[in-house]
MARMAR-759501 format. One record per residue (C-alpha): residue in one letter; residue number from 1; x, y, z. Coordinates in steps of 0.5 Angstrom, whole numbers, plus 500, padded with zeros to 3 digits. Example, Ala and Ser with C-alpha at 12.3 -4.5 7.8 and 13.67 -1.06 7.14 Angstrom:
<pts>
<pt "A"; 1; <525; 491; 516>> <pt "S"; 2; <527; 498; 514>> 
</pts>
This chain:
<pts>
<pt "X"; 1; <421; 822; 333>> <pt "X"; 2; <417; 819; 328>> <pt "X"; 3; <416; 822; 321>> <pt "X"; 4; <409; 825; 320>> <pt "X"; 5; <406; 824; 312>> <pt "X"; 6; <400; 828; 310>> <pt "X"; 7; <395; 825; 305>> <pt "X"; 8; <392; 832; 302>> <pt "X"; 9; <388; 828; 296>> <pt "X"; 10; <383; 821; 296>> <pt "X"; 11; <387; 816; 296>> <pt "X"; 12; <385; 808; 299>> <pt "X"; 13; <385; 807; 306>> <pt "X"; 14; <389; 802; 305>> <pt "X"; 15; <396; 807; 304>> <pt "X"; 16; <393; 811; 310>> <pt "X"; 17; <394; 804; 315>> <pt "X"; 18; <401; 801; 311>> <pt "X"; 19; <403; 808; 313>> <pt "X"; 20; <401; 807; 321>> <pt "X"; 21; <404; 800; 319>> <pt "X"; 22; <411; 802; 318>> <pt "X"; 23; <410; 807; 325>> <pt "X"; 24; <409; 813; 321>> <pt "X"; 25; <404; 818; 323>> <pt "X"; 26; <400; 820; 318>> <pt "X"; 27; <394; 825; 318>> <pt "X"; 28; <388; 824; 312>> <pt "X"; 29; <386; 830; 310>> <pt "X"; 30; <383; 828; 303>> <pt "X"; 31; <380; 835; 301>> <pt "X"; 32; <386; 839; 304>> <pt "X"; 33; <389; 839; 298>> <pt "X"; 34; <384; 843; 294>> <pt "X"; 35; <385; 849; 299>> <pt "X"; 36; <391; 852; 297>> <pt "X"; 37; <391; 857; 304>> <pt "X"; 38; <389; 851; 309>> <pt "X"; 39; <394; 847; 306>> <pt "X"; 40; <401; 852; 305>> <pt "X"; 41; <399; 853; 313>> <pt "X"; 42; <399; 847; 315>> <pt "X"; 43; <405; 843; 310>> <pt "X"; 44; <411; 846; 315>> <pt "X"; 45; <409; 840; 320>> <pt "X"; 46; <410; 834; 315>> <pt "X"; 47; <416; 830; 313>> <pt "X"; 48; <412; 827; 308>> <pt "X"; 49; <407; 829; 302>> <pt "X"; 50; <402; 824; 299>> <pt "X"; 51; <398; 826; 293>> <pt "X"; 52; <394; 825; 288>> <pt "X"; 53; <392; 830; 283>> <pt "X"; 54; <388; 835; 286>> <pt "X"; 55; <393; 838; 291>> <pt "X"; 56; <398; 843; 286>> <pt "X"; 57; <405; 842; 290>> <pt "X"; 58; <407; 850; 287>> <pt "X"; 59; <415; 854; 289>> <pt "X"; 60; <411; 857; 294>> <pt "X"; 61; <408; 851; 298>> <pt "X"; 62; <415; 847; 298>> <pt "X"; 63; <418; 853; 301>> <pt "X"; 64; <414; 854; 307>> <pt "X"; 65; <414; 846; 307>> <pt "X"; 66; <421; 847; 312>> <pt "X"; 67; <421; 839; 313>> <pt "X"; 68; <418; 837; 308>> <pt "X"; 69; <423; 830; 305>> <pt "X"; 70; <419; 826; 300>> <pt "X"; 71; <412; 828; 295>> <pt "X"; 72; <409; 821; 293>> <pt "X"; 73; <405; 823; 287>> <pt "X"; 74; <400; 816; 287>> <pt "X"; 75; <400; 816; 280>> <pt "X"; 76; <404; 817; 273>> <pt "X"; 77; <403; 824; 272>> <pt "X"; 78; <407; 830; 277>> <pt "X"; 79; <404; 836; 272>> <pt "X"; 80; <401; 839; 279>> <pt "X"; 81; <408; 838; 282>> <pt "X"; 82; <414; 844; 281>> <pt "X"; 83; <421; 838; 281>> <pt "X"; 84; <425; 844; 279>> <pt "X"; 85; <424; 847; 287>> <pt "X"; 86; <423; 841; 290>> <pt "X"; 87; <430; 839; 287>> <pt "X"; 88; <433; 845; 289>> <pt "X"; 89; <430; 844; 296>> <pt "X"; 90; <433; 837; 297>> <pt "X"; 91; <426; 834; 297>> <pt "X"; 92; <425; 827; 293>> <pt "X"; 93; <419; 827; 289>> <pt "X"; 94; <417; 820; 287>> <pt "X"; 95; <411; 817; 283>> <pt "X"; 96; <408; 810; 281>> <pt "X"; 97; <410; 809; 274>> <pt "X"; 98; <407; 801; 273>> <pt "X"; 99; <400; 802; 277>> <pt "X"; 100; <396; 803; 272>> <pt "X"; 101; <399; 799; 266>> <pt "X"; 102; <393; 793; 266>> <pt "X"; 103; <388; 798; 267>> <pt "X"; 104; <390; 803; 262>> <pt "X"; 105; <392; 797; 257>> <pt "X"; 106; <385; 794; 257>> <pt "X"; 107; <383; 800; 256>> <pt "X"; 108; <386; 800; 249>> <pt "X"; 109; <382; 793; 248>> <pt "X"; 110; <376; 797; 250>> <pt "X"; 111; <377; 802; 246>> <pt "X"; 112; <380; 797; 240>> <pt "X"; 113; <373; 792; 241>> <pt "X"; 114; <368; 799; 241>> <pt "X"; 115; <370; 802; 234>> <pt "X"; 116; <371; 795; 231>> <pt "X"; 117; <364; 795; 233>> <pt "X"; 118; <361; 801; 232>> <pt "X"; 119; <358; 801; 240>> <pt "X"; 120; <357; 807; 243>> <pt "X"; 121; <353; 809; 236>> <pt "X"; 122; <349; 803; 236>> <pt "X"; 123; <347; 803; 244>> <pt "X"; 124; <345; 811; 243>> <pt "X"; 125; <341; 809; 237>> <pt "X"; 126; <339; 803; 241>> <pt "X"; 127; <337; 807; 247>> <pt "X"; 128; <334; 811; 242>> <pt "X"; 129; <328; 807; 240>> <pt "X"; 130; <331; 805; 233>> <pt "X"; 131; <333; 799; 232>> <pt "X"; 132; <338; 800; 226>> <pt "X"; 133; <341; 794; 226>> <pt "X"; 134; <343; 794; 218>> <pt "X"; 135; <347; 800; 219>> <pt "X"; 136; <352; 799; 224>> <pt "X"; 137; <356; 793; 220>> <pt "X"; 138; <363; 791; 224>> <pt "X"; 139; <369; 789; 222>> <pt "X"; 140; <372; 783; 226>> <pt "X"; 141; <379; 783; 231>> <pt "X"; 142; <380; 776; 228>> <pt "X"; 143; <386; 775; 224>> <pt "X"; 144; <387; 783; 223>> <pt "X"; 145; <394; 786; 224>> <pt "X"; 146; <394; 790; 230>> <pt "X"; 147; <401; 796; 230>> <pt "X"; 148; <403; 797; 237>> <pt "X"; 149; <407; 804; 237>> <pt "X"; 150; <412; 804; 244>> <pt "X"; 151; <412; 796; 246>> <pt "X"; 152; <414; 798; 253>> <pt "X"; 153; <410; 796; 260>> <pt "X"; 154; <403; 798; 257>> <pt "X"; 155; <404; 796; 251>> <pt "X"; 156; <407; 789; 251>> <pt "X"; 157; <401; 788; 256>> <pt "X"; 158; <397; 790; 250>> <pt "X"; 159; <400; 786; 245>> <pt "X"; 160; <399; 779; 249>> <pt "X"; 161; <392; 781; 249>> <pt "X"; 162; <390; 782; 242>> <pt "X"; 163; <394; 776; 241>> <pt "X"; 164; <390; 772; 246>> <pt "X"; 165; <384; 775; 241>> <pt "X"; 166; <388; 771; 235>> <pt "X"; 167; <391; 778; 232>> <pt "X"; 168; <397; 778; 229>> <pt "X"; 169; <402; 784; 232>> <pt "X"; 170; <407; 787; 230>> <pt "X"; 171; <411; 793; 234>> <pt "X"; 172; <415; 799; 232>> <pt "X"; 173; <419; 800; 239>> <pt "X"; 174; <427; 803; 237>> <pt "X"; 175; <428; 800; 245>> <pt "X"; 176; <426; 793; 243>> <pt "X"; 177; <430; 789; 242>> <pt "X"; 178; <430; 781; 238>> <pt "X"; 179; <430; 777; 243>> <pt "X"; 180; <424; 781; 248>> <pt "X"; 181; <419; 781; 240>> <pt "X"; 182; <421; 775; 242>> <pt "X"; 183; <419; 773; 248>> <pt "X"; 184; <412; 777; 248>> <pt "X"; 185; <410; 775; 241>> <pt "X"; 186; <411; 780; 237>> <pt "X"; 187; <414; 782; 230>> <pt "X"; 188; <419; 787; 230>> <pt "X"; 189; <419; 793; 225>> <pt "X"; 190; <420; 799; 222>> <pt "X"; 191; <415; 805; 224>> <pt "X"; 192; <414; 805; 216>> <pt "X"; 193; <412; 797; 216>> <pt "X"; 194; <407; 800; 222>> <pt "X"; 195; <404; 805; 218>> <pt "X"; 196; <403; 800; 212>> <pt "X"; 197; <401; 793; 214>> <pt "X"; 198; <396; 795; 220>> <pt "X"; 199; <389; 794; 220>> <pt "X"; 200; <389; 797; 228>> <pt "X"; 201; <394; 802; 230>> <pt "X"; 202; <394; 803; 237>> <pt "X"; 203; <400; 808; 241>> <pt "X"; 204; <403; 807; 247>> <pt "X"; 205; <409; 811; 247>> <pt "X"; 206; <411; 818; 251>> <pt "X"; 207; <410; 824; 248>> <pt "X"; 208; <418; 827; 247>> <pt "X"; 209; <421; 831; 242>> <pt "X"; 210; <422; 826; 237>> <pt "X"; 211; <414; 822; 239>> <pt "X"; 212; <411; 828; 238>> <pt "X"; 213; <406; 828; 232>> <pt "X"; 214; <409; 822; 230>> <pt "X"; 215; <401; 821; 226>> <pt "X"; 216; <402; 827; 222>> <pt "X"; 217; <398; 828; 215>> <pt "X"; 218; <405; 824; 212>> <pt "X"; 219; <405; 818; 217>> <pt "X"; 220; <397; 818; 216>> <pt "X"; 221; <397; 817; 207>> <pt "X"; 222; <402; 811; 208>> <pt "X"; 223; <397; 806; 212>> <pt "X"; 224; <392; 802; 208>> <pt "X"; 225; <385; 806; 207>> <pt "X"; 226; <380; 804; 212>> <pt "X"; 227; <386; 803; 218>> <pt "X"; 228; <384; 805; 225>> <pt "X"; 229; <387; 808; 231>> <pt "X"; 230; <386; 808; 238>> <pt "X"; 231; <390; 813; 242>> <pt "X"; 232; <390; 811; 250>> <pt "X"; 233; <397; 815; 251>> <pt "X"; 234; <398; 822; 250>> <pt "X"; 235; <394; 827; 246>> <pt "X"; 236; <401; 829; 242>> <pt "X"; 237; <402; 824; 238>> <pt "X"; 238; <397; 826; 234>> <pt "X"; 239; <397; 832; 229>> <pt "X"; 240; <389; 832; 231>> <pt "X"; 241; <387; 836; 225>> <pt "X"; 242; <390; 830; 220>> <pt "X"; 243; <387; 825; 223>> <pt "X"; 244; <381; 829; 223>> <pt "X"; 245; <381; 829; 215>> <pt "X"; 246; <383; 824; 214>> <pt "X"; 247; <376; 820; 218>> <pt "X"; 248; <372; 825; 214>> <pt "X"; 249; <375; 823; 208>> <pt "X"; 250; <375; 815; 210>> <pt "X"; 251; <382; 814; 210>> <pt "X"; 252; <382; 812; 217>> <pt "X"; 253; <375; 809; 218>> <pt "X"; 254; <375; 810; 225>> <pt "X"; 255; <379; 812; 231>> <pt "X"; 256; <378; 812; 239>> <pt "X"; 257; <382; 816; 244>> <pt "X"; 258; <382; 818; 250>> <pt "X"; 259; <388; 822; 250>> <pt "X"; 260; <387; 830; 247>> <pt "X"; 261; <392; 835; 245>> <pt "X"; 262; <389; 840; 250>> <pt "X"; 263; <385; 838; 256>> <pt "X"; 264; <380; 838; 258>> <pt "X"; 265; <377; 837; 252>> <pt "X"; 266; <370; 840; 253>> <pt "X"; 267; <369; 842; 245>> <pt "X"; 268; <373; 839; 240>> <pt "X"; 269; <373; 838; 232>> <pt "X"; 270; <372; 829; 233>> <pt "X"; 271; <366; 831; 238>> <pt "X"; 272; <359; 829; 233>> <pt "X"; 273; <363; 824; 228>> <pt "X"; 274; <361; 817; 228>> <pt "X"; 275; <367; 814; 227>> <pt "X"; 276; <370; 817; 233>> <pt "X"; 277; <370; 814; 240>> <pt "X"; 278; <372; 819; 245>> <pt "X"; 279; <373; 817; 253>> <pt "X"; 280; <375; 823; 257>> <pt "X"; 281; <383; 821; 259>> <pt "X"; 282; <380; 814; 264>> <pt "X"; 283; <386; 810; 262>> <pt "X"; 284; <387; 809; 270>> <pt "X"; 285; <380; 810; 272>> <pt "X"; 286; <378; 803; 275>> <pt "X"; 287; <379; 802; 282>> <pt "X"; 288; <384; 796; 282>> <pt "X"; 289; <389; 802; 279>> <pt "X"; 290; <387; 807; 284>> <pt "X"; 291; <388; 801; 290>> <pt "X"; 292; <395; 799; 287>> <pt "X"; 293; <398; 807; 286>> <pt "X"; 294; <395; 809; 292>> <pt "X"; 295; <399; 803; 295>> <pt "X"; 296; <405; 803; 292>> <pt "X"; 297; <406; 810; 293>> <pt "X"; 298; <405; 809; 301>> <pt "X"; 299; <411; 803; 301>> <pt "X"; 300; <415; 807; 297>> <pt "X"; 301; <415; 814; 302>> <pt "X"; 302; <415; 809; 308>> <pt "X"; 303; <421; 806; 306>> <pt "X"; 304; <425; 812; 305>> <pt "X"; 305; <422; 815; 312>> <pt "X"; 306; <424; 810; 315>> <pt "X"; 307; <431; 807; 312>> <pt "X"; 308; <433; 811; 306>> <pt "X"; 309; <430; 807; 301>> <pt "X"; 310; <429; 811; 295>> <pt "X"; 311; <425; 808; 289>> <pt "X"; 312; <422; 811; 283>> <pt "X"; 313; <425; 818; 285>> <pt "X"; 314; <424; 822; 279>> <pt "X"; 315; <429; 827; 281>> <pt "X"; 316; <435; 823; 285>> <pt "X"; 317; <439; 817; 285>> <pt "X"; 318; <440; 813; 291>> <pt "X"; 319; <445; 815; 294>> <pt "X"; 320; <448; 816; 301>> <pt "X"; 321; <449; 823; 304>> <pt "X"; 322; <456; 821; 304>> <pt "X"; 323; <458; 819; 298>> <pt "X"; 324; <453; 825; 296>> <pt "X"; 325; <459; 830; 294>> <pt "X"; 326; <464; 826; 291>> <pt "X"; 327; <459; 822; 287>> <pt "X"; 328; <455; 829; 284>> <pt "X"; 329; <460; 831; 279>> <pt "X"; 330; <460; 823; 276>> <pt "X"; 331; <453; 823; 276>> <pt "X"; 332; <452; 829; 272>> <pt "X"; 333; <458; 827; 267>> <pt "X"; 334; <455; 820; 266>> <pt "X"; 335; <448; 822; 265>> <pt "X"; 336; <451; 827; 260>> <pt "X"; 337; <455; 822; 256>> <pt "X"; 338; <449; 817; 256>> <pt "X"; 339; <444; 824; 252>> <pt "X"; 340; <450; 825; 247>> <pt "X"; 341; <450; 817; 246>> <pt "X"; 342; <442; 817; 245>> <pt "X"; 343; <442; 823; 242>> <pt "X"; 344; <446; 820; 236>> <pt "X"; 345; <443; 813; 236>> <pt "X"; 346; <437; 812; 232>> <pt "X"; 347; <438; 804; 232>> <pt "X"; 348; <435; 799; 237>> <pt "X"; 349; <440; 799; 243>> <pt "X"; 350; <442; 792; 244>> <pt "X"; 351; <447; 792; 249>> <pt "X"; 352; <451; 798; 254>> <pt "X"; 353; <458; 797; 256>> <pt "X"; 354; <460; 803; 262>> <pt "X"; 355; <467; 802; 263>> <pt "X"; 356; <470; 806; 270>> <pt "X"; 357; <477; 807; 270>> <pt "X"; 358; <481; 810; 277>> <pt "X"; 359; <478; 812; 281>> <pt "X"; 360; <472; 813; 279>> <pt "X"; 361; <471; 805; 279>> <pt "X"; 362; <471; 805; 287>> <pt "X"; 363; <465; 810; 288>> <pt "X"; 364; <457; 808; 287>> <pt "X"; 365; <457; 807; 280>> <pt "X"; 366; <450; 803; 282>> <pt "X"; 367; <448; 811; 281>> <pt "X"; 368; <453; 812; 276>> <pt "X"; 369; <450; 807; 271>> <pt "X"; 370; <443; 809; 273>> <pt "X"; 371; <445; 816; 271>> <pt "X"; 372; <448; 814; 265>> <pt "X"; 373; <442; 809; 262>> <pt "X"; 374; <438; 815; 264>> <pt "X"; 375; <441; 820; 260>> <pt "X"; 376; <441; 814; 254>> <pt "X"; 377; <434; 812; 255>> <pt "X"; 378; <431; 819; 255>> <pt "X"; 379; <432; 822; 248>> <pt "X"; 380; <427; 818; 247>> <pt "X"; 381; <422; 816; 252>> <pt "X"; 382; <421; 822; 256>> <pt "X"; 383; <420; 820; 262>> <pt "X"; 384; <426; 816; 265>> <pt "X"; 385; <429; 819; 270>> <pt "X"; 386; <435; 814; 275>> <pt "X"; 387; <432; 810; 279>> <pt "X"; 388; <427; 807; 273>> <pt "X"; 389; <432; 806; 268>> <pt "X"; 390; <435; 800; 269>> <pt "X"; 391; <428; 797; 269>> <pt "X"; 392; <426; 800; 262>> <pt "X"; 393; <433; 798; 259>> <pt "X"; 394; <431; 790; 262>> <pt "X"; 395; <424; 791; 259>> <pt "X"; 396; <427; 792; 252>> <pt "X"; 397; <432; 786; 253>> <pt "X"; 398; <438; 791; 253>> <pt "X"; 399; <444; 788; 256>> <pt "X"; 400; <448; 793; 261>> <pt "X"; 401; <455; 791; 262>> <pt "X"; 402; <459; 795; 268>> <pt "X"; 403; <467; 794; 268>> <pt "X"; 404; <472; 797; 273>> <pt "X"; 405; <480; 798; 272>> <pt "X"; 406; <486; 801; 274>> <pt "X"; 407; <488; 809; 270>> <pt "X"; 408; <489; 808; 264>> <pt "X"; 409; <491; 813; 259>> <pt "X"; 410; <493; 820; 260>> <pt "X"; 411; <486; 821; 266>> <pt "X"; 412; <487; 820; 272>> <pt "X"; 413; <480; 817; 272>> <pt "X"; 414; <474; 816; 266>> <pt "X"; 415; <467; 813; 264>> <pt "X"; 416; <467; 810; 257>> <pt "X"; 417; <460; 809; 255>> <pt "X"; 418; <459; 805; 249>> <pt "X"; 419; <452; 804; 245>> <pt "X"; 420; <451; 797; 241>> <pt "X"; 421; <447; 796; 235>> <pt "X"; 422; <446; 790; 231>> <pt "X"; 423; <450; 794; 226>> <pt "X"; 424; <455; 799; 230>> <pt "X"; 425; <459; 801; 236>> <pt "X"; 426; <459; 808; 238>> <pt "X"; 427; <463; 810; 245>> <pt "X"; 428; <465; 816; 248>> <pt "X"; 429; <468; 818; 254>> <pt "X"; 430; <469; 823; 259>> <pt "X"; 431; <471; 826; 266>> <pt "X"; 432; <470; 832; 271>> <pt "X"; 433; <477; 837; 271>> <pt "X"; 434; <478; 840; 278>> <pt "X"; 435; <473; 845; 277>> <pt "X"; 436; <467; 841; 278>> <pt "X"; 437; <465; 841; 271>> <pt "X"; 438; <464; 835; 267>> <pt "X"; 439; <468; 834; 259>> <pt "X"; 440; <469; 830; 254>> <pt "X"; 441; <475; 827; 253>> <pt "X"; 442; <474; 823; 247>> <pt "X"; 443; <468; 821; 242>> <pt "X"; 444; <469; 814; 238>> <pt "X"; 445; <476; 813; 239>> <pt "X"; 446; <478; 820; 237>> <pt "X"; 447; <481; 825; 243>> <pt "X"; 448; <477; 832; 243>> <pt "X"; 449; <477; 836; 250>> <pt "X"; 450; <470; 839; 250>> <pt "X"; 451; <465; 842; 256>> <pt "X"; 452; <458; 841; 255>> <pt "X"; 453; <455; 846; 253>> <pt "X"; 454; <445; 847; 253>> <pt "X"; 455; <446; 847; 245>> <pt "X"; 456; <451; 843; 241>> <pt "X"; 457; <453; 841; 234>> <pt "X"; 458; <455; 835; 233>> <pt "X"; 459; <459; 833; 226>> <pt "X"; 460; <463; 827; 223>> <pt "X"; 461; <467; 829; 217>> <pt "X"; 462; <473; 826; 212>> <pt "X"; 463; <479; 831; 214>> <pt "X"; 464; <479; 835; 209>> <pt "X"; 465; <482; 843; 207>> <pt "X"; 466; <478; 848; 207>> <pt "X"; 467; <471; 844; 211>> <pt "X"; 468; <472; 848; 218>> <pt "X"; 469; <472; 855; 214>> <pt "X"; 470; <467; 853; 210>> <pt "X"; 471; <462; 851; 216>> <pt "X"; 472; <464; 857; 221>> <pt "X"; 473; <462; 861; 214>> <pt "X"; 474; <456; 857; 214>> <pt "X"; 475; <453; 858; 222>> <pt "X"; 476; <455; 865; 221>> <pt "X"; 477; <452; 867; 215>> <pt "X"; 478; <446; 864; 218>> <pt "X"; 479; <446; 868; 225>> <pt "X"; 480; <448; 861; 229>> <pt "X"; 481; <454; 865; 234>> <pt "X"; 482; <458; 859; 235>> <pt "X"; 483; <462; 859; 244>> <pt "X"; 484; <466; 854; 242>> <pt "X"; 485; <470; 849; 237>> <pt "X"; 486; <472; 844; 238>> <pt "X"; 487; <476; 837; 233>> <pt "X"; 488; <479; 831; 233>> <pt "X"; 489; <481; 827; 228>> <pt "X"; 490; <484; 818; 227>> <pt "X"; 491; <490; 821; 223>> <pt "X"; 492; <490; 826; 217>> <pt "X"; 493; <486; 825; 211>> <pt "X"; 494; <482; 821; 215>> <pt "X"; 495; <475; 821; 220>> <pt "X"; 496; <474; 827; 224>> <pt "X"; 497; <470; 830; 229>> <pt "X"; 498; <467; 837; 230>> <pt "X"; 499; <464; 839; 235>> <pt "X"; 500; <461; 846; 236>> <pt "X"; 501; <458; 848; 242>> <pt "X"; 502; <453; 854; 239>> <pt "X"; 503; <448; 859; 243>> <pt "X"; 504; <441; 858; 241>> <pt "X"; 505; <438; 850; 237>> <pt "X"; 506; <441; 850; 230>> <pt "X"; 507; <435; 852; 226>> <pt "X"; 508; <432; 845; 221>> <pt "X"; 509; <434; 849; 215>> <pt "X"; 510; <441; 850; 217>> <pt "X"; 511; <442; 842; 220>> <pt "X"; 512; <440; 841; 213>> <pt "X"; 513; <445; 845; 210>> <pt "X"; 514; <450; 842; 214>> <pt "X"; 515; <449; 836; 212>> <pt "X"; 516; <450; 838; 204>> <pt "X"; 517; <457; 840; 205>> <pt "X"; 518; <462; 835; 201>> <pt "X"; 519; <466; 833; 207>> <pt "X"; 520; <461; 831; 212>> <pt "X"; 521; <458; 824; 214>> <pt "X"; 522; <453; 825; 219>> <pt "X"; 523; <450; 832; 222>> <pt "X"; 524; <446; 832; 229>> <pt "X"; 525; <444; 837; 234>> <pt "X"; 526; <445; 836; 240>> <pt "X"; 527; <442; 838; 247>> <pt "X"; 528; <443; 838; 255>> 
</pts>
């Protein structure tokens, strides 16, 4: 029987006719998806899903969809998709994260091009009648230095369009290494660096824990007075009411967004100042980025209907129903061992070396990398999941290794994964017990056995009397309920490692006070 996919949303005919194509049985439906009681009636029929953002894929729907095996998102964003039960129905959701990228890095370019030269203010006082010609003076593109925050995919399409306008650029991306600056044109800094010397600042970055807010007040008094900000990415990434200050104070001469903090945004502080262009979120708005999506997304689900494929899943590897049971376990520790690794690294990443011994060097370690590079990746881009994370890495010029061996050492089986920087090393191993559950077994060359835990604290300190009292003394006179300690040392009076598996996120203050303990070298909050 041949697999049967529902278009619930408008996508291009062209999907409609790859998917009669490829001999799937396809029912377009475009405004189905905006009836929620049609649509649960009749999603029990299909195998597939096809979607834009109209269709809102809830818990309730997934559970009457009894055959339902693939959510194709034609887009970016899956806000409308509930991913957790998908995933515990067994169903891949995938999207199209590089369809749009022209189409959203013109956008800034528009956007840049406008605020430089005042012309949505002028137009209106154009269309108006007034003719003020000596009031909108500009500035020129032309040997201004444009910042690029997040030099991924759209941002590197960014910079080599504002190099073809002969402005200098230069990116703050922890992902980028040397040698991508290199090949794209870019000069490679700090994000000080970013903030200080840019006339032009433009983001492109995913809205994470560590992104989030990175144009505070703070980051706004560093640039130089009369900067400008474009802002195509997410409205997070910008403490809204700072900037607004700031544009009205005319530190920052202008800013041009189409991303906001709340959408849709329908009033808004920045709505009726002169020096803001504001877009209502069209970064993918064109019909070329609409057309790539709508088709890609097709390719995509017909070629797992069809032979399994798997691509852009946000929520599964590629792996067979095979080696499914045997390979889960490693996935969840090869993932974790890479969120520890990228949690404490704040460097650029240069090279990742993932060693497998025993047994585990005969498996699927093609997912087992994925799953490791995603974890290592994620603490800072957001949205990387397993299957793209071997192209992010390739993007940013990191340089992955995979090395399989016989059992060495007192474990039958292990992954090592080791983080390079242009100035450290950082390794960490672990295993999976006969319980299912993934450990650590060593971090940095030192043995420590420990389970992951939600909430970890992670500290390196010299070996001295008296530190672990008066760190148990420190989290219990804060409230912080420790679950488990665990330590490792190199040798007596030497480095140590203490990791403290805690119920609730380790409060700033309280990371701060670890940090100030005599023996202690570095203090990092942990999450999985």
């Amino acid at each position: 029987m041949k697999p049967r996919v529902l278009v619930s949303d408008k996508l291009s005919e062209a999907s409609v006719q790859i998917f009669r194509d490829r001999g799937i049985d396809v029912d377009y439906k475009p405004d189905l998806g905006k009836d929620k009681d049609a649509l649960l009636a009749a999603i029990a029929d299909y195998d597939g899903l096809a979607i834009r953002s109209a269709t809102k894929v809830s818990p309730k729907l997934i559970a009457a969809a009894a055959k339902l095996k693939v959510i194709g998102r034609a887009g970016i964003g899956v806000d409308n998709v509930d991913i957790p039960a998908a995933t515990a129905r067994g169903i891949i959701v995938m999207n199209t994260p590089f369809g749009n990228a022209i189409t959203t890095a013109e956008h800034a370019i528009s956007l840049m091009m406008a605020l430089a030269r005042q012309i949505p203010e002028a137009n209106a006082s154009t269309h108006a009648g007034k003719w003020e010609k000596n009031r909108f003076m500009g500035v020129e593109l032309f040997n201004k230095t444009l910042g690029v925050i997040g030099c991924g995919n759209i941002g590197a399409i960014v910079a080599d369009r504002a190099l073809g306008l002969r402005m200098k650029v230069i990116a703050f991306d922890p992902f980028l290494s040397a040698e991508r600056a290199i090949e794209i044109g870019v000069e490679k800094v700090e994000l000080d660096d970013v903030l200080r010397r840019s006339d032009f600042i433009t983001l492109h970055t995913p809205l994470t824990d560590k992104t989030r807010g990175i144009i505070d007040k703070a980051a706004i008094a560093k640039m130089k007075k009369g900067v400008r900000i474009i802002n195509c990415a997410r409205g997070g990434l910008v403490v809204e009411e700072a900037l607004n200050e700031a544009l009205k104070s005319g530190h920052v001469a202008g800013a041009a967004l189409d991303v906001f903090e709340t959408e849709p945004a329908t009033q808004h502080p920045f709505f009726g100042l002169e020096n803001v262009v504001a877009t209502p979120h069209l970064g993918a708005s064109t019909a070329e980025a609409q057309e790539n999506v709508a088709i890609q997304i097709a390719e995509q689900m017909a070629d797992y209907l069809i032979t399994g494929a798997v691509s852009n899943a946000l929520n599964m590897p590629s792996i067979s129903a095979d080696e499914a049971p045997r390979l889960r376990p490693f996935i969840a520790v090869a993932e974790k061992l890479g969120s520890f690794a990228g949690q404490l690294t704040d460097e650029p990443i240069t090279g990742i070396v993932i060693e497998y011994a025993g047994e585990v060097g005969d498996m699927n370690t093609r997912a087992l990398t994925s799953a490791a590079l995603a974890g290592v990746l994620k603490p800072m881009l957001g949205d990387v999941n397993m299957v793209s994370a071997p192209v992010v890495a390739k993007e940013r010029g990191i340089k992955v290794d995979e090395v399989r061996q016989t059992q060495r050492g007192a474990y039958e089986t292990y992954i090592r994964l080791t983080i390079k920087t242009a100035n450290m090393e950082r390794s960490v191993a672990g295993t999976v017990f006969s319980d299912g559950k993934p450990r650590i077994i060593q971090i940095k060359g030192i043995e420590l056995e420990s389970e992951f835990g939600p909430h970890m604290l992670y500290v390196t300190n010299m070996d001295k009397p008296g530190f672990i009292g008066a760190l148990g003394m420190l989290l219990g006179n804060a409230g912080v309920n420790i679950a488990t300690f665990h330590l490792g040392r190199q040798a007596q009076g030497q480095d140590a490692i203490c990791l403290v598996q805690i119920d609730e996120p380790v409060p700033d203050e309280v990371l701060a006070a670890v940090e100030r303990l005599a023996q202690v070298k570095q203090a990092k909050r942990l999450a999985f």
